[in-house]
C-alpha positions in Angstrom: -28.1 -240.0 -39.7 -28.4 -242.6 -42.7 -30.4 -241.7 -45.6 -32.6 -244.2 -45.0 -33.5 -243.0 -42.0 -33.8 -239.3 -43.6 -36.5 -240.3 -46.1 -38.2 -242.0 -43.5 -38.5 -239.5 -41.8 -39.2 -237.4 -44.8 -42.4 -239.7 -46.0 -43.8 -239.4 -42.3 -43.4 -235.7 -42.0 -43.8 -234.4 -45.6 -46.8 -232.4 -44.8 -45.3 -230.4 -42.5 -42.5 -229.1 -44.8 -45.3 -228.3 -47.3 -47.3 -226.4 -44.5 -44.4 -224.7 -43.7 -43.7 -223.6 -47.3 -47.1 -222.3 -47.7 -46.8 -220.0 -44.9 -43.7 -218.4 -46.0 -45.1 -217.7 -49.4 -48.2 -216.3 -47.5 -46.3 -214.2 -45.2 -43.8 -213.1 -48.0 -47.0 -212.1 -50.5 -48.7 -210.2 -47.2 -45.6 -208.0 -46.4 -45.4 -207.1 -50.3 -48.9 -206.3 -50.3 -48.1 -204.0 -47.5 -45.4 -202.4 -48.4 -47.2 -202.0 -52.4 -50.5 -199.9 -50.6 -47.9 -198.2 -48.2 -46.0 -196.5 -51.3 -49.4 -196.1 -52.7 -50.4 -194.0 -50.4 -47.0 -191.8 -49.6 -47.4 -191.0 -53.8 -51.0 -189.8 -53.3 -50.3 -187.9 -50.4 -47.5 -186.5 -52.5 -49.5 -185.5 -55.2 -52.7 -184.5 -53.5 -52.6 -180.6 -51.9 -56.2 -181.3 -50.8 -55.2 -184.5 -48.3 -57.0 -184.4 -45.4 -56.7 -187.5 -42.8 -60.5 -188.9 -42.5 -61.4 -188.4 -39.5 -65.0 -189.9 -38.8 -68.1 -187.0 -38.2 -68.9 -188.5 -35.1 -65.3 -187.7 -33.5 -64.7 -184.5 -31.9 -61.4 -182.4 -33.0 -58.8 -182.4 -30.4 -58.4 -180.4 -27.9 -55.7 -178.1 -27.1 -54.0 -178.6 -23.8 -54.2 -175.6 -21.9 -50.8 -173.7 -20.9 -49.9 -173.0 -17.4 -50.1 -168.9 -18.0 -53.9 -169.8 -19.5 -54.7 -171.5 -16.3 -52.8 -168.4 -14.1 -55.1 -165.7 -16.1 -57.9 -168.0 -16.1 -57.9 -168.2 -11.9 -57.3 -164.6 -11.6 -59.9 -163.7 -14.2 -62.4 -165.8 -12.0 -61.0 -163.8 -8.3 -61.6 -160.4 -10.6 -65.2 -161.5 -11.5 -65.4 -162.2 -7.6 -65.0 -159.1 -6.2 -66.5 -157.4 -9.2 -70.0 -159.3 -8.3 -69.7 -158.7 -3.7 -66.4 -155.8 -4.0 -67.2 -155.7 -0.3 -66.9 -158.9 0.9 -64.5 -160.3 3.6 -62.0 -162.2 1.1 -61.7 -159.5 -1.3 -58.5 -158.0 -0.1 -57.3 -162.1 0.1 -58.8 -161.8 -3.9 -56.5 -159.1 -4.3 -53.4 -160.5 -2.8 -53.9 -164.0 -4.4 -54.0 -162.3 -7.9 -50.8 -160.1 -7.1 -48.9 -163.9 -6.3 -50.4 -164.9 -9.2 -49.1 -162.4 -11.1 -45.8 -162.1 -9.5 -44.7 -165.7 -9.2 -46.3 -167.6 -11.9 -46.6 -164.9 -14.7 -43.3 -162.8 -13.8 -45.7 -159.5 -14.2 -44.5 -157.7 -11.4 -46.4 -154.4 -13.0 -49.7 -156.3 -12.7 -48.9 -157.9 -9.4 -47.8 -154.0 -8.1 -51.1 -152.6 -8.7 -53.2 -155.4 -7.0 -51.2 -155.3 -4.0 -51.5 -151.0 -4.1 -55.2 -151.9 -4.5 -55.1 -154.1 -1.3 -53.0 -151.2 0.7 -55.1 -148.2 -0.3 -58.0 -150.1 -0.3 -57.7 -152.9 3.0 -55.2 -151.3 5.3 -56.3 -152.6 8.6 -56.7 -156.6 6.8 -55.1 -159.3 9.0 -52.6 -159.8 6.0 -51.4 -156.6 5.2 -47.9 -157.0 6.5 -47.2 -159.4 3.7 -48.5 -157.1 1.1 -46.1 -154.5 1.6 -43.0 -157.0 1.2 -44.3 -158.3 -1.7 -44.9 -154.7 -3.1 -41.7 -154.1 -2.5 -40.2 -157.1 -4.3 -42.1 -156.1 -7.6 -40.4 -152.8 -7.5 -36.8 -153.8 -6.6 -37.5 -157.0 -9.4 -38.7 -153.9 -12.4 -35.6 -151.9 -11.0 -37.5 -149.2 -9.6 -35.7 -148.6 -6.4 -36.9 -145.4 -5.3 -40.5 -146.7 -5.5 -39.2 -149.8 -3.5 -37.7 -147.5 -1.1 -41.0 -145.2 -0.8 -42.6 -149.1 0.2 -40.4 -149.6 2.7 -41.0 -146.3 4.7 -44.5 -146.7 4.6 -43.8 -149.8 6.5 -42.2 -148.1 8.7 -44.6 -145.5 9.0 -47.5 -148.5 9.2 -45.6 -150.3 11.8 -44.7 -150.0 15.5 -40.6 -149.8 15.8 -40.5 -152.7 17.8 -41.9 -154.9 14.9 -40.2 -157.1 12.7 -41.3 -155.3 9.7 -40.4 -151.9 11.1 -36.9 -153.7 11.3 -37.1 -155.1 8.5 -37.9 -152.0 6.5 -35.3 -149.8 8.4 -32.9 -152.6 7.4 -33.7 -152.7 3.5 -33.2 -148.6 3.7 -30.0 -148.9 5.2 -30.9 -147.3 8.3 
């Protein structure tokens, strides 16, 4: 390219080189600007022990996300105030069983989940799903290494059972019999 033909092209375009100066100046003053207010504000925040974000009246606070034990102890506090209002109804041995899984498999509190599933035995012991409860009973013990109390499970089943039933076997099995 001749330099004739370079400040040709120079005369016809020279506006656009001085738009494109202004901008960079712009740009270049914008980002000191920012970066000026942003140390401004680490220093005060530095030197303030009162800072508190602003956070506008109108704006509730957030809210804490609830656990997965909350939620556990909030269903079985809700089957407890069940069967505390009808404690004779049809699903209260199922209340009862629900909140020994509960306690059992989502908690680990195989102490808790023992007594609501003795509750359902002494209480329930001709409900259709009994022959889970003793199985489960049984699990909590042999889980808090209380075998003689898993063992004394396991011959009630046998005692509650026919011999030809699985969980007559089952039980005689577990005993070693």
């Amino acid at each position: 390219m001749s330099t004739s033909t370079l400040k040709a092209t120079l005369k016809e375009t020279w506006y656009l080189l001085v738009a494109l100066l202004v901008i960079v100046v712009f740009a270049t003053r914008m980002y000191l600007s920012e970066k000026r207010e942003e140390q401004d504000l680490a220093e005060t925040v530095a030197n303030s022990t009162n800072f508190a974000p602003f956070r506008p009246a109108s704006l509730p606070e957030p809210t804490r996300r609830i656990t997965k034990e909350e939620q556990t102890r909030g269903v079985i506090e809700r089957h407890q105030e069940r069967l505390e209002k009808k404690p004779d109804a049809n699903e209260s041995a199922s209340l009862l069983q629900a909140m020994g899984n509960l306690a059992r498999m989502k908690l680990g509190e195989y102490e808790e989940a023992a007594s609501y599933y003795e509750t359902v035995l002494s209480t329930y012991p001709d409900w259709k799903g009994i022959r889970r409860t003793y199985t489960n009973l049984a699990v909590c013990y042999e889980r808090l290494g209380d075998e003689l109390r898993a063992q004394s499970v396991y011959k009630r089943m046998m005692k509650a059972f026919p011999e030809d039933s699985q969980e007559y076997q089952f039980a005689k099995s577990e005993l070693g019999l």
